[in-house]
C-alpha positions, -999 to +999 in steps of 0.1 A: -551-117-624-583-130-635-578-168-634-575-159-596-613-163-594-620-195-608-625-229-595-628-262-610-662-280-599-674-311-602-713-317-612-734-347-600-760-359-615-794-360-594-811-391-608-779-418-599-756-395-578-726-401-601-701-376-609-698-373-644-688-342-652-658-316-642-656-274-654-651-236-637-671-214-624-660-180-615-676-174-578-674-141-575-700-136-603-722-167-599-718-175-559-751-199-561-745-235-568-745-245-603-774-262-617-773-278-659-791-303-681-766-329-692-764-359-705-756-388-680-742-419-693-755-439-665-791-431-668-787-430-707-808-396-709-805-358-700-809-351-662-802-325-638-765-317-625-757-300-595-724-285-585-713-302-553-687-291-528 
């Protein structure tokens, strides 16, 4: 089954703390947290967002 491995995370931006933004990660082949540029809509610019647990 190879759904079994995937999880649905939510990322946090870093500038406001807000979570924006919900998608899967498969953990077996990226265990680290996940870390992309998006664009928040409360900061009105591209910041940092972190997985959180």
């Amino acid at each position: 089954m190879a759904k079994a491995d995937t999880q649905i995370i939510t990322l946090q931006c870093e500038q406001c703390k807000n979570r924006n933004y919900t998608t899967t990660k498969n953990r077996k082949a990226h265990s680290g947290r996940l870390e992309l540029r998006k664009y928040c809509k409360f900061c009105r610019t591209h910041t940092v967002h972190r997985e959180v647990r």
